[in-house]
N, CA, C and O atoms as a Maestro MAE file, in Angstrom:
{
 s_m_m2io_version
 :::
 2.0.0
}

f_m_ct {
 s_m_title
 :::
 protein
 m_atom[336] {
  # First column is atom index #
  i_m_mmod_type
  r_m_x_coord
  r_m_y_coord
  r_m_z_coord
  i_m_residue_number
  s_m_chain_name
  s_m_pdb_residue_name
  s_m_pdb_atom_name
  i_m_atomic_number
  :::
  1 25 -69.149 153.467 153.144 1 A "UNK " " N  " 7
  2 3 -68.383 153.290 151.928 1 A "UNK " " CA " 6
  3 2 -69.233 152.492 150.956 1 A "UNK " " C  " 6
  4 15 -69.901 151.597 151.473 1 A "UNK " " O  " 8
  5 25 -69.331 152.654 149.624 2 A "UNK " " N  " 7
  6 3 -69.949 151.988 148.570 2 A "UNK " " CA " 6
  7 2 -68.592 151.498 147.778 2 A "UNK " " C  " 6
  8 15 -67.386 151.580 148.010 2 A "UNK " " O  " 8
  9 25 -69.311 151.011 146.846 3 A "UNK " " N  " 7
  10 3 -68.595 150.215 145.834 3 A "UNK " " CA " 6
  11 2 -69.269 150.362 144.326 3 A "UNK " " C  " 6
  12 15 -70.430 150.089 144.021 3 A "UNK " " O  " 8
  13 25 -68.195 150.880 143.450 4 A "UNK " " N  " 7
  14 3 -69.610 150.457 142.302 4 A "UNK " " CA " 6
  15 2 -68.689 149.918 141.461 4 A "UNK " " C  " 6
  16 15 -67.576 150.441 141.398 4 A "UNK " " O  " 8
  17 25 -69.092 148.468 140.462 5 A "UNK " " N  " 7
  18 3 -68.473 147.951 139.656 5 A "UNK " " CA " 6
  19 2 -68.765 147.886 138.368 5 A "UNK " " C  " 6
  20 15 -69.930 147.492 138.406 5 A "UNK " " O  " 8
  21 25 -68.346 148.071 136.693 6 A "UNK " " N  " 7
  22 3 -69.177 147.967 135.809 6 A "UNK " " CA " 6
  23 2 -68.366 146.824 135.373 6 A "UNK " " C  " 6
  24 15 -67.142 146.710 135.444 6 A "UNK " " O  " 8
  25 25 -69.389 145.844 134.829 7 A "UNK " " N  " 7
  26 3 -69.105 144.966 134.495 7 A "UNK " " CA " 6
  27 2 -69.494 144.631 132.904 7 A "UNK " " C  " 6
  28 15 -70.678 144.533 132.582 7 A "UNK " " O  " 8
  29 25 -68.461 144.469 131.974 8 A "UNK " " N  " 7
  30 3 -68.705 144.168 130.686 8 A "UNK " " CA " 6
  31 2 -68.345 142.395 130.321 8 A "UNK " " C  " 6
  32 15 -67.242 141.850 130.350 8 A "UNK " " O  " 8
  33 25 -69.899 141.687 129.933 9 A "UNK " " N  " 7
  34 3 -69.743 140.417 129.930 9 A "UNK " " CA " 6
  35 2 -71.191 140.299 128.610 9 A "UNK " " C  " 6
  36 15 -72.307 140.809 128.502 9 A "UNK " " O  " 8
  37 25 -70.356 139.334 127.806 10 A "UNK " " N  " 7
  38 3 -71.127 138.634 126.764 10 A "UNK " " CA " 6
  39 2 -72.632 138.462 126.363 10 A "UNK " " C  " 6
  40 15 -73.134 138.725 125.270 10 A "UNK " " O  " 8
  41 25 -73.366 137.864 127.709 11 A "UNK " " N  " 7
  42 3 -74.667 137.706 127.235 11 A "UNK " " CA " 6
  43 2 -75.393 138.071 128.789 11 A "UNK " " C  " 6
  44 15 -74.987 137.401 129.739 11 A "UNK " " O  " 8
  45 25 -76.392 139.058 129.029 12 A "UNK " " N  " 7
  46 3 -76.894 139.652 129.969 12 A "UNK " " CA " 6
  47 2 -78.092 138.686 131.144 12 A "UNK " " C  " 6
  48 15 -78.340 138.974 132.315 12 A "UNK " " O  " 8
  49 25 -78.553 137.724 130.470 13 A "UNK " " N  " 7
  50 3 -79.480 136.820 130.954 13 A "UNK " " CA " 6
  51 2 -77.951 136.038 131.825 13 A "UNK " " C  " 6
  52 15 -77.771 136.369 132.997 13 A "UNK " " O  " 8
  53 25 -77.272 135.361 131.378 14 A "UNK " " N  " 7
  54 3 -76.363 134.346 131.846 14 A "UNK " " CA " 6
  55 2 -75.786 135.263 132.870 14 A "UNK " " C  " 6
  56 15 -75.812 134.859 134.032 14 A "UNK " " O  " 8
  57 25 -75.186 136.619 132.583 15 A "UNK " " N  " 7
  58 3 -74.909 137.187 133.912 15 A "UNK " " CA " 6
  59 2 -75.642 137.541 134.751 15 A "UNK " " C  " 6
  60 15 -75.016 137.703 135.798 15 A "UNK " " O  " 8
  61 25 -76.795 137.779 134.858 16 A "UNK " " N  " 7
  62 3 -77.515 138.195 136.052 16 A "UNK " " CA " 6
  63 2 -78.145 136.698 136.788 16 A "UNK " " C  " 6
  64 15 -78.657 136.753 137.906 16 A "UNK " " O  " 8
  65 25 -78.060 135.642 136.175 17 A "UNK " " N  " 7
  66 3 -78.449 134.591 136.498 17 A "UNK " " CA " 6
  67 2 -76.898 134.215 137.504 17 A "UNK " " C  " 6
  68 15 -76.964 133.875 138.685 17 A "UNK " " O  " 8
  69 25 -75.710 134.353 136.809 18 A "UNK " " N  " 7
  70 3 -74.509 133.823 137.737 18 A "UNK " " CA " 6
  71 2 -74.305 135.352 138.857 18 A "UNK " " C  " 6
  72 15 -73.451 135.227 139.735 18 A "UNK " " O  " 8
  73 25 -74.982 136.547 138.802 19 A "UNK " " N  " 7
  74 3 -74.678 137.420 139.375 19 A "UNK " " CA " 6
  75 2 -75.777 137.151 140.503 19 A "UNK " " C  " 6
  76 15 -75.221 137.474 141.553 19 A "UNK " " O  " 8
  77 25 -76.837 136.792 140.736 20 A "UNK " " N  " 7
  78 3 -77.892 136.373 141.631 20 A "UNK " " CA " 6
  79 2 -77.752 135.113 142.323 20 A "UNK " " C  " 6
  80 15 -78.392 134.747 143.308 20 A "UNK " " O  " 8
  81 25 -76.660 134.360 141.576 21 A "UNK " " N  " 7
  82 3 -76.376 132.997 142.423 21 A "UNK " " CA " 6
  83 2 -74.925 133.308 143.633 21 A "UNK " " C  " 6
  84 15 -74.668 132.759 144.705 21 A "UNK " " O  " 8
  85 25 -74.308 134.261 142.983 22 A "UNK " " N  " 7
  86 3 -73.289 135.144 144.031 22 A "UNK " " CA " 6
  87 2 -73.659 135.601 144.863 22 A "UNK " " C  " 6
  88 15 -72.799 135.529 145.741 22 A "UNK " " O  " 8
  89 25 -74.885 136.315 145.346 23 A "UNK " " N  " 7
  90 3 -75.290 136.880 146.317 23 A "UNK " " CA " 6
  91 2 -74.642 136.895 147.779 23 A "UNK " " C  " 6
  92 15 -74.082 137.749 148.466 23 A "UNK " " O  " 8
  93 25 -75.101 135.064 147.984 24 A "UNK " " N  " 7
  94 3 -74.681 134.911 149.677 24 A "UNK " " CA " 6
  95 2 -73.082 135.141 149.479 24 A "UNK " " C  " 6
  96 15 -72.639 135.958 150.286 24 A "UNK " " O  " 8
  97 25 -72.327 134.716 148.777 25 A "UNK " " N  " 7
  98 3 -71.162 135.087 149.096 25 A "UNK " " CA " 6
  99 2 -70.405 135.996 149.003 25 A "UNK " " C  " 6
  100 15 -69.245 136.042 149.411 25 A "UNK " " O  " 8
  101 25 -71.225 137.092 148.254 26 A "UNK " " N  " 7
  102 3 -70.683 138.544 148.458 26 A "UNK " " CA " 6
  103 2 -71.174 139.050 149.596 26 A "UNK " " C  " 6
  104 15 -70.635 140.033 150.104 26 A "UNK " " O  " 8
  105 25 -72.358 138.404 150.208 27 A "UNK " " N  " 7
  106 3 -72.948 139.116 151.608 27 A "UNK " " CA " 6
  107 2 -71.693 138.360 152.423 27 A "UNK " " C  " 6
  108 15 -71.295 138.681 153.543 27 A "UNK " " O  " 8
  109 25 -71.329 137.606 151.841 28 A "UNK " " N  " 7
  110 3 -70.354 136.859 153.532 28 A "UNK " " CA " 6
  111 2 -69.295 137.480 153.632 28 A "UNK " " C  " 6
  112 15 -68.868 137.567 154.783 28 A "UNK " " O  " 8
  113 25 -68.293 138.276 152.296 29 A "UNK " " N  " 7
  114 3 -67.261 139.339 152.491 29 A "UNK " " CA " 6
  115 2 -68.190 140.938 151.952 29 A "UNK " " C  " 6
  116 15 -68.280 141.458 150.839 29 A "UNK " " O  " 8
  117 25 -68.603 141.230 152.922 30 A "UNK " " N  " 7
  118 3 -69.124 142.664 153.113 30 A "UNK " " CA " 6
  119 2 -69.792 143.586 152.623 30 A "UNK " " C  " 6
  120 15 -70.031 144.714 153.055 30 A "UNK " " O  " 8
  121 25 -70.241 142.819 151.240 31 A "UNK " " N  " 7
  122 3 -71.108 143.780 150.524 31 A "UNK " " CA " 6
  123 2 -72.410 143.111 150.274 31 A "UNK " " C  " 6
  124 15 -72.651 141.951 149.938 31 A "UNK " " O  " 8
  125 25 -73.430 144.425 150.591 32 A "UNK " " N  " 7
  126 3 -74.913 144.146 150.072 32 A "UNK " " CA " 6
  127 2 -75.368 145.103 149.080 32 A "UNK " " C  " 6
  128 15 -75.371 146.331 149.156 32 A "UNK " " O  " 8
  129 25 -75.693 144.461 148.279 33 A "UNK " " N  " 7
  130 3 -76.140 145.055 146.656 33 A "UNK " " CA " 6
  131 2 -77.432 146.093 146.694 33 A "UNK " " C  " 6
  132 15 -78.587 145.684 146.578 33 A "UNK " " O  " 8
  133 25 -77.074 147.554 146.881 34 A "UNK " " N  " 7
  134 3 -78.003 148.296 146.492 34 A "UNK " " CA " 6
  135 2 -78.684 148.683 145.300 34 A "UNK " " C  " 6
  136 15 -79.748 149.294 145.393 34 A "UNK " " O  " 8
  137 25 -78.203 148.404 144.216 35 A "UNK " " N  " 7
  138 3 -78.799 148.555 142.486 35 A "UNK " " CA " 6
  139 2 -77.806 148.128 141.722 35 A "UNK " " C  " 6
  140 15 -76.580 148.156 141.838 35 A "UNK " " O  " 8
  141 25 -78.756 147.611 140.688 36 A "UNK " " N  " 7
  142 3 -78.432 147.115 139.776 36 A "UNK " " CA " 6
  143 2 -78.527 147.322 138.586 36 A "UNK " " C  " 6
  144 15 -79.713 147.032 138.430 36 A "UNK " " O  " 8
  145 25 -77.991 147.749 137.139 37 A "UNK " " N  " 7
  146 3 -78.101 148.334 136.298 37 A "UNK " " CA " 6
  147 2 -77.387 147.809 134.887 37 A "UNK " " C  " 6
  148 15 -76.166 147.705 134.773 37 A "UNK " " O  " 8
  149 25 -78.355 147.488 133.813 38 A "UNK " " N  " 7
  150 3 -78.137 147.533 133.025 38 A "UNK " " CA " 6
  151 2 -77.869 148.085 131.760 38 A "UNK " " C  " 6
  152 15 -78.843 148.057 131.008 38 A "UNK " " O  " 8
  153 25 -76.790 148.605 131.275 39 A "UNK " " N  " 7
  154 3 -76.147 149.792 130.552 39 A "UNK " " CA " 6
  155 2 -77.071 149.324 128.900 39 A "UNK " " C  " 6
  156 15 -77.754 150.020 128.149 39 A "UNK " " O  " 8
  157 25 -76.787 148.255 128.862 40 A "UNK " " N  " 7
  158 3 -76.998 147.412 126.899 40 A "UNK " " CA " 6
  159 2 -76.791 146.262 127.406 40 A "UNK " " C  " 6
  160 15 -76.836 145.966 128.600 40 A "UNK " " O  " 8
  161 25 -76.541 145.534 126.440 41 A "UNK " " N  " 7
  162 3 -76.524 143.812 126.260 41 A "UNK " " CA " 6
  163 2 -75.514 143.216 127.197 41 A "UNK " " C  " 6
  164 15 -75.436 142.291 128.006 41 A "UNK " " O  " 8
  165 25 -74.605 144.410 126.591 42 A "UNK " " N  " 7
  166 3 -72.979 143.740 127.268 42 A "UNK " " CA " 6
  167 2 -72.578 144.575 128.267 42 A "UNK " " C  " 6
  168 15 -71.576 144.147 128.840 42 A "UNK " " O  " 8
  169 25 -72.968 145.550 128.662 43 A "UNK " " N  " 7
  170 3 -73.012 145.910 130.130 43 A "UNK " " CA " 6
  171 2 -73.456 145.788 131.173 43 A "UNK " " C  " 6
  172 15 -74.667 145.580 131.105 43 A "UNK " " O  " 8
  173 25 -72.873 145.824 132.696 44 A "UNK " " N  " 7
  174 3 -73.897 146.070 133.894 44 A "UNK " " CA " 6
  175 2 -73.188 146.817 134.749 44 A "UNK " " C  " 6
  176 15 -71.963 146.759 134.636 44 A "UNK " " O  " 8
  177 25 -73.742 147.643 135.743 45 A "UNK " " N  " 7
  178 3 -73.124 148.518 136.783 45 A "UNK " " CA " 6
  179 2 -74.194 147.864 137.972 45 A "UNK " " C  " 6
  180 15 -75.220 147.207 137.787 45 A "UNK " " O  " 8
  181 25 -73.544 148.306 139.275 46 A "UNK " " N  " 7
  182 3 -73.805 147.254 140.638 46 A "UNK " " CA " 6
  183 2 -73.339 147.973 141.234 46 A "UNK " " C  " 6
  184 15 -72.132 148.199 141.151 46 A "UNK " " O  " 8
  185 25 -74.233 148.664 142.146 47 A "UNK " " N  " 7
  186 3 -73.874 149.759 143.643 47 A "UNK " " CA " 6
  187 2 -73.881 148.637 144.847 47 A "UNK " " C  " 6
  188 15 -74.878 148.076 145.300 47 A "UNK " " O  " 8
  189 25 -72.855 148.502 145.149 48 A "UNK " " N  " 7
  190 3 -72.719 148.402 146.793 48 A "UNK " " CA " 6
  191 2 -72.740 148.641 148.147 48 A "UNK " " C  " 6
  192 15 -72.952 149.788 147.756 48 A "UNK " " O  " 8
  193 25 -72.732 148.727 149.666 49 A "UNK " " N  " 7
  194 3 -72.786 149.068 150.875 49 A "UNK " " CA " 6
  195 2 -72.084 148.030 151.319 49 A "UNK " " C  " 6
  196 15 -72.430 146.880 151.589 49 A "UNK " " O  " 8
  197 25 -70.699 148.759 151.377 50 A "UNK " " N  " 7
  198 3 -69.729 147.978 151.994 50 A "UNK " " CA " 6
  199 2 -69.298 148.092 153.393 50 A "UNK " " C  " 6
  200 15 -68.801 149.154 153.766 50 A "UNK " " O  " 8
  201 25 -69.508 146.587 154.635 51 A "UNK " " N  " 7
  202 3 -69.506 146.513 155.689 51 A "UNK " " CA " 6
  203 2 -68.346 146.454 156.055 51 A "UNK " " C  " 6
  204 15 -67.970 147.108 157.028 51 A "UNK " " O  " 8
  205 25 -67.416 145.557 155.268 52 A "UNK " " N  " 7
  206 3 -66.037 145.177 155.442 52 A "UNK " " CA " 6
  207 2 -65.169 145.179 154.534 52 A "UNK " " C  " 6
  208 15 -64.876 144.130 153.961 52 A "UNK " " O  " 8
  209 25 -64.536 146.462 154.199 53 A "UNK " " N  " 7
  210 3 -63.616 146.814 152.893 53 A "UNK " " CA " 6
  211 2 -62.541 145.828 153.064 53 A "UNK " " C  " 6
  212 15 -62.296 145.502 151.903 53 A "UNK " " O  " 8
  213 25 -61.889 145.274 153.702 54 A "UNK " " N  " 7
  214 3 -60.865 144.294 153.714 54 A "UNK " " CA " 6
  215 2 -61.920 143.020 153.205 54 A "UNK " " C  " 6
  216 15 -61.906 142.569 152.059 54 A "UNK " " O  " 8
  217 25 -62.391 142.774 153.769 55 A "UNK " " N  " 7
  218 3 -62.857 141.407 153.098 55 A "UNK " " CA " 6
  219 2 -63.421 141.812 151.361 55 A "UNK " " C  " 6
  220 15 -63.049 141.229 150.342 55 A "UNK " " O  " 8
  221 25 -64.339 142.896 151.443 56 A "UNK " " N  " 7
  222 3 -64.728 142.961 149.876 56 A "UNK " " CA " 6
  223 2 -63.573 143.233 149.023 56 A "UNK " " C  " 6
  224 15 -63.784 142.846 147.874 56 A "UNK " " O  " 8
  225 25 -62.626 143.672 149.162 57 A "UNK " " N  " 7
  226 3 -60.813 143.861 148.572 57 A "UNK " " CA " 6
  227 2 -60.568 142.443 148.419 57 A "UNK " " C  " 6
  228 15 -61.120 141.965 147.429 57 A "UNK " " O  " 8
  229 25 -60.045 141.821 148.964 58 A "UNK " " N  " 7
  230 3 -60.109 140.411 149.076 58 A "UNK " " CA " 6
  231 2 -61.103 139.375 148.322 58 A "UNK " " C  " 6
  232 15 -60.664 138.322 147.860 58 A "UNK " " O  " 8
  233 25 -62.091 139.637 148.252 59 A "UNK " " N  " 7
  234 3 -63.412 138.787 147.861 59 A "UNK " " CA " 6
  235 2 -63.380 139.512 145.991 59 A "UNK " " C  " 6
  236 15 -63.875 138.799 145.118 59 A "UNK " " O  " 8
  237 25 -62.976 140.439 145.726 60 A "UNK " " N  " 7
  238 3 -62.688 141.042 144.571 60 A "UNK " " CA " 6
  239 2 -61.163 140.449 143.787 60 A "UNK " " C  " 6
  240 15 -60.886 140.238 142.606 60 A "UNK " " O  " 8
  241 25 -60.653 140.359 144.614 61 A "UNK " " N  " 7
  242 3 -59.257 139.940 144.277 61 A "UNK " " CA " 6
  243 2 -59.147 137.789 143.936 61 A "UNK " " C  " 6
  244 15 -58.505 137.083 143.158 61 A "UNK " " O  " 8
  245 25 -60.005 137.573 144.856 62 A "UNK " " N  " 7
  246 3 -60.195 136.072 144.833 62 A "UNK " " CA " 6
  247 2 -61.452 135.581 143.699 62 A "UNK " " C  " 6
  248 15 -61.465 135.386 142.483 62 A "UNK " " O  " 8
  249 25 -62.348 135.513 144.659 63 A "UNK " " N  " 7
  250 3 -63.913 134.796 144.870 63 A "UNK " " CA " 6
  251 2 -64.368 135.385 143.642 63 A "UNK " " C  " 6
  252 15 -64.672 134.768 142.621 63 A "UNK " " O  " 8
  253 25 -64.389 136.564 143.813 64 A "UNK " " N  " 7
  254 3 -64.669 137.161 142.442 64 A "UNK " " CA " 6
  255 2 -64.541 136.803 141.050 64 A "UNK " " C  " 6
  256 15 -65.280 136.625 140.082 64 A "UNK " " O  " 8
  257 25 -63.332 136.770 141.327 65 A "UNK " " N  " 7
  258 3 -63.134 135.701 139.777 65 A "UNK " " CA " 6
  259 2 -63.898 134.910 139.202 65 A "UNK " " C  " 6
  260 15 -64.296 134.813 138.041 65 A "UNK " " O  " 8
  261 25 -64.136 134.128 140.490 66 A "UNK " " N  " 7
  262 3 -64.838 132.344 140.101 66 A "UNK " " CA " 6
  263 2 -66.308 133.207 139.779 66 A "UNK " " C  " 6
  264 15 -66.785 132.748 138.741 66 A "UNK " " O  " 8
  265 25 -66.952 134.030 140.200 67 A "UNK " " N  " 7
  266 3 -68.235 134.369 139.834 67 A "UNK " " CA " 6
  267 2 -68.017 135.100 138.218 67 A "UNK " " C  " 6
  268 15 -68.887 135.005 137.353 67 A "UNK " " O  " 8
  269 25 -66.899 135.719 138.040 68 A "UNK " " N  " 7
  270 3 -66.847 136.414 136.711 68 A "UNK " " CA " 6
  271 2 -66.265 135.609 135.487 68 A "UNK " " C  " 6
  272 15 -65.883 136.094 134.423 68 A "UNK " " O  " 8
  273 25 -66.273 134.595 135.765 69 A "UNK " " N  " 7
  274 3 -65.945 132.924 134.905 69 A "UNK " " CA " 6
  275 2 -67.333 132.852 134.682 69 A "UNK " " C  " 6
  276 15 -67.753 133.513 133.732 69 A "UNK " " O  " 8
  277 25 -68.096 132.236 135.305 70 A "UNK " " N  " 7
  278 3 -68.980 131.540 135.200 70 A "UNK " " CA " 6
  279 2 -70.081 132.765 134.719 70 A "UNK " " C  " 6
  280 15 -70.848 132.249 133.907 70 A "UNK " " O  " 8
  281 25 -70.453 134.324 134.955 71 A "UNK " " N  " 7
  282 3 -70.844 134.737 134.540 71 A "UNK " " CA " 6
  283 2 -70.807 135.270 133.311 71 A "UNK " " C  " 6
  284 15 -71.691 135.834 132.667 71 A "UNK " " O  " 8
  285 25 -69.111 134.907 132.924 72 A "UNK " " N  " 7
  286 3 -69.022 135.579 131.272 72 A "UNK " " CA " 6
  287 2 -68.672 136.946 131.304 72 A "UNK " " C  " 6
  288 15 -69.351 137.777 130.699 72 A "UNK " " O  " 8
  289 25 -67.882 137.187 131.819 73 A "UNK " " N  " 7
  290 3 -67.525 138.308 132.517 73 A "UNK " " CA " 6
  291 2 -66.261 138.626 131.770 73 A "UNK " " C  " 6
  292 15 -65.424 137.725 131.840 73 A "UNK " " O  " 8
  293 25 -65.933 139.625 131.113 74 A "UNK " " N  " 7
  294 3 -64.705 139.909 129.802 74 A "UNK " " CA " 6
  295 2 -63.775 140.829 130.722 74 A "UNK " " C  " 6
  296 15 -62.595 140.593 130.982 74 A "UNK " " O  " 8
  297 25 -64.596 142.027 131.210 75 A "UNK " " N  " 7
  298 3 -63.575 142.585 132.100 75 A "UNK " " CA " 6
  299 2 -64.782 143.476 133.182 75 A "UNK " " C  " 6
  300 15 -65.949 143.667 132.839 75 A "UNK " " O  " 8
  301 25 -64.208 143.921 134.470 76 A "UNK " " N  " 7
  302 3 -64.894 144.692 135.461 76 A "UNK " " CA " 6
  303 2 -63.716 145.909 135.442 76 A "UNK " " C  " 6
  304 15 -62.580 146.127 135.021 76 A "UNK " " O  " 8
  305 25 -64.841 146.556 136.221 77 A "UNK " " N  " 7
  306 3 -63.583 147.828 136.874 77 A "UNK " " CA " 6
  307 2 -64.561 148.534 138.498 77 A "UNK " " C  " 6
  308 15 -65.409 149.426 138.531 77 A "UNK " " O  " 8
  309 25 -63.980 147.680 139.666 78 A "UNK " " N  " 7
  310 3 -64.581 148.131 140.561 78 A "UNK " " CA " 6
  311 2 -63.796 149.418 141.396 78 A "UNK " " C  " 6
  312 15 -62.613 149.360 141.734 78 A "UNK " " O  " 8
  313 25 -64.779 150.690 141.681 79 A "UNK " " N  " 7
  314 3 -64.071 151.465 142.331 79 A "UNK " " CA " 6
  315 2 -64.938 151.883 143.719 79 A "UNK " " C  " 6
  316 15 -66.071 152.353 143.823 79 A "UNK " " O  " 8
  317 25 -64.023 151.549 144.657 80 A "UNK " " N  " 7
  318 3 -64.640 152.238 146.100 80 A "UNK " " CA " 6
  319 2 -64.850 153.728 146.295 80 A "UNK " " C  " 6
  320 15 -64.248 154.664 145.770 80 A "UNK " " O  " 8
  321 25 -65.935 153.729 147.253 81 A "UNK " " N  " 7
  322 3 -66.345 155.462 147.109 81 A "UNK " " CA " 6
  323 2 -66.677 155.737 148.395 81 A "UNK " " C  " 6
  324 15 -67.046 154.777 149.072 81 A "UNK " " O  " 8
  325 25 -66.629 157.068 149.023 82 A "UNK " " N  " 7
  326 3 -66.936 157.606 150.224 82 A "UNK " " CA " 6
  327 2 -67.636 158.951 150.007 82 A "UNK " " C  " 6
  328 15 -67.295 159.875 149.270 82 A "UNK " " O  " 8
  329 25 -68.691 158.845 150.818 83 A "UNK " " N  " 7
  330 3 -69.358 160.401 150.534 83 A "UNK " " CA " 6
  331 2 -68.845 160.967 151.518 83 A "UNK " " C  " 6
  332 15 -68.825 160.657 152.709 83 A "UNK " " O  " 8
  333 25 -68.112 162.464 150.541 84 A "UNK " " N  " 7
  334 3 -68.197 163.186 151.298 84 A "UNK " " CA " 6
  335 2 -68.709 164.667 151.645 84 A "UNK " " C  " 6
  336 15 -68.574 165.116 152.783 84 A "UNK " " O  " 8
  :::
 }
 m_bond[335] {
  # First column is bond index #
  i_m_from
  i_m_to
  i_m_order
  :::
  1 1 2 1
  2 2 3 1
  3 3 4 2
  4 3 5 1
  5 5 6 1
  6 6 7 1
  7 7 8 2
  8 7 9 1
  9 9 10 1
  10 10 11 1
  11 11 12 2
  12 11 13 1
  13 13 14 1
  14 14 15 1
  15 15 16 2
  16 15 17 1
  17 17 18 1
  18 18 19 1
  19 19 20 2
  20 19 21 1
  21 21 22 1
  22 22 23 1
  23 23 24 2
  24 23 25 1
  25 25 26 1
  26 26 27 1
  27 27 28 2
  28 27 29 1
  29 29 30 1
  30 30 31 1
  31 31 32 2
  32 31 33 1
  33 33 34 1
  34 34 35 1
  35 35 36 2
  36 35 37 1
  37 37 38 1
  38 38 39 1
  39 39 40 2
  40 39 41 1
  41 41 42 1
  42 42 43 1
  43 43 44 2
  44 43 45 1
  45 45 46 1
  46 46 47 1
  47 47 48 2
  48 47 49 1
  49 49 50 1
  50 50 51 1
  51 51 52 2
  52 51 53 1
  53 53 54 1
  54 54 55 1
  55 55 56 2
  56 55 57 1
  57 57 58 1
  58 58 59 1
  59 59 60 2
  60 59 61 1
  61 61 62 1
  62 62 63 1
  63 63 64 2
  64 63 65 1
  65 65 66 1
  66 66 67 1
  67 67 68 2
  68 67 69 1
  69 69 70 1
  70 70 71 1
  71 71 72 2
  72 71 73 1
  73 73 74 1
  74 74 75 1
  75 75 76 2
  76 75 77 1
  77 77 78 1
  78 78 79 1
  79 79 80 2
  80 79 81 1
  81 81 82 1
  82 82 83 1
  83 83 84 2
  84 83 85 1
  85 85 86 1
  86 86 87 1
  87 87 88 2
  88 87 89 1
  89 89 90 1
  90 90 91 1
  91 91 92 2
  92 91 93 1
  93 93 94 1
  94 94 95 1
  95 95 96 2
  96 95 97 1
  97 97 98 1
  98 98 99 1
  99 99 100 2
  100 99 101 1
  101 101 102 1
  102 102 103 1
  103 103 104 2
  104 103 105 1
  105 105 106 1
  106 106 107 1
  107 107 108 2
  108 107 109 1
  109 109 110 1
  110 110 111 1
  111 111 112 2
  112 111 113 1
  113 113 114 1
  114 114 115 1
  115 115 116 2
  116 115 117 1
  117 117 118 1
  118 118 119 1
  119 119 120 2
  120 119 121 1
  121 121 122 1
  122 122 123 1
  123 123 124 2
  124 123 125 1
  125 125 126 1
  126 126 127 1
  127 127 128 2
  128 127 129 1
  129 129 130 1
  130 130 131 1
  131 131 132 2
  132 131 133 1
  133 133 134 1
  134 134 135 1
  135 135 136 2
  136 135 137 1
  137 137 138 1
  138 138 139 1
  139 139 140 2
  140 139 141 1
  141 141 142 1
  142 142 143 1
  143 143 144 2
  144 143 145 1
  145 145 146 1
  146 146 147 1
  147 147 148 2
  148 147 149 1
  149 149 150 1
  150 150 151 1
  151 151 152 2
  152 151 153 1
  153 153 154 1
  154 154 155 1
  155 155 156 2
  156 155 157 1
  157 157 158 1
  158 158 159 1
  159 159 160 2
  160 159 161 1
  161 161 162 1
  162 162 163 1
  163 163 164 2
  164 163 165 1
  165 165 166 1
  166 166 167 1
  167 167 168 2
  168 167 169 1
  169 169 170 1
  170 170 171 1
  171 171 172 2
  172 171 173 1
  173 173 174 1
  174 174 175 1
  175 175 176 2
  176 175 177 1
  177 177 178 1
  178 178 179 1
  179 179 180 2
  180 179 181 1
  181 181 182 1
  182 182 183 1
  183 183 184 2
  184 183 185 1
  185 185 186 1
  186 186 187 1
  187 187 188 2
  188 187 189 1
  189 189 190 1
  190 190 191 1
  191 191 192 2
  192 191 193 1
  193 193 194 1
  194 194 195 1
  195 195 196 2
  196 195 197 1
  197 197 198 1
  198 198 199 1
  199 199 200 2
  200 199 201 1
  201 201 202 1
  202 202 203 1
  203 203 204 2
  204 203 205 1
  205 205 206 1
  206 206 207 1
  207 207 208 2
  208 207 209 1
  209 209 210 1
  210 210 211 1
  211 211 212 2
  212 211 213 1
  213 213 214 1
  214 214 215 1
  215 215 216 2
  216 215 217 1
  217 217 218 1
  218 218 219 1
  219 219 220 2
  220 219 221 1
  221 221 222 1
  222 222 223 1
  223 223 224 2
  224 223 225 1
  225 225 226 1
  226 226 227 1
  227 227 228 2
  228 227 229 1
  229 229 230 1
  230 230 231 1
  231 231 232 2
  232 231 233 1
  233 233 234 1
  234 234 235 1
  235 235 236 2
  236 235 237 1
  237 237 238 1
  238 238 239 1
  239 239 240 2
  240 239 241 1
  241 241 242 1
  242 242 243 1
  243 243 244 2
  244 243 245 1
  245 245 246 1
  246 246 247 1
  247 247 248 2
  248 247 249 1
  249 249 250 1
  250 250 251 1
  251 251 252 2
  252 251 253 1
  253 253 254 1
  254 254 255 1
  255 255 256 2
  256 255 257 1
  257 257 258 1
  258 258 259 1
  259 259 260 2
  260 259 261 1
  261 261 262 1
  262 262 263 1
  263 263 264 2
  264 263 265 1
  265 265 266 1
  266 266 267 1
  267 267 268 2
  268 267 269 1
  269 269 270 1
  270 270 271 1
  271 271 272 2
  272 271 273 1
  273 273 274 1
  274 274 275 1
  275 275 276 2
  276 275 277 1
  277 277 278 1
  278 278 279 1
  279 279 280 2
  280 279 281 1
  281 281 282 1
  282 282 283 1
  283 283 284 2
  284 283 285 1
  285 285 286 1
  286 286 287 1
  287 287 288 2
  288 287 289 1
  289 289 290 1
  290 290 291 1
  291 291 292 2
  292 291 293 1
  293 293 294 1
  294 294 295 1
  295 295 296 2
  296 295 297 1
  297 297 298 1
  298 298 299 1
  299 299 300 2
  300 299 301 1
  301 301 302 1
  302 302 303 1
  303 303 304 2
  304 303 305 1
  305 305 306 1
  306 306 307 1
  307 307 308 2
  308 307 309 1
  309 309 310 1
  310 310 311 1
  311 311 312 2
  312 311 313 1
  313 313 314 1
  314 314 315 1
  315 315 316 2
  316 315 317 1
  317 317 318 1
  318 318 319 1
  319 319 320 2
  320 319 321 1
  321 321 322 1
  322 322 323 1
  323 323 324 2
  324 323 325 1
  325 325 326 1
  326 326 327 1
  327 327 328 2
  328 327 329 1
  329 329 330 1
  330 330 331 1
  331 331 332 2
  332 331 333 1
  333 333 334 1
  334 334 335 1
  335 335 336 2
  :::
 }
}
């Protein structure tokens, strides 16, 4: 299962700086960051490999937040995916 989220936030340096300090704790609820992508200034998209969909549901719903505060983060829209 992947994950991909786009994230629309203010200034692109400040988010990838608070998006790189998130790391370990998105690795600790289930996701490891396969790419990373910058759309423009005020965009980003972020592929995932999700180990533990309950915890990354959870870690999206919580934890998440506190990283999309501090990154400047206006709004996301994460959607889970399955190849099939």
């Amino acid at each position: 299962m992947q994950l991909i989220v786009r994230y629309t936030h203010q200034d692109a340096t400040a988010f990838r700086t608070a998006f790189d300090a998130d790391a370990e704790d998105r690795g600790r609820n289930g996701l490891s960051l396969l790419q990373l992508w910058r759309e423009d200034d005020g965009h980003s998209w972020a592929l995932f490999q999700v180990s533990d969909a309950k915890s990354a549901r959870e870690y999206l719903s919580g934890a998440a937040k506190v990283f999309e505060t501090q990154a400047g983060v206006t709004a996301s829209a994460p959607h889970f995916l399955e190849t099939v």
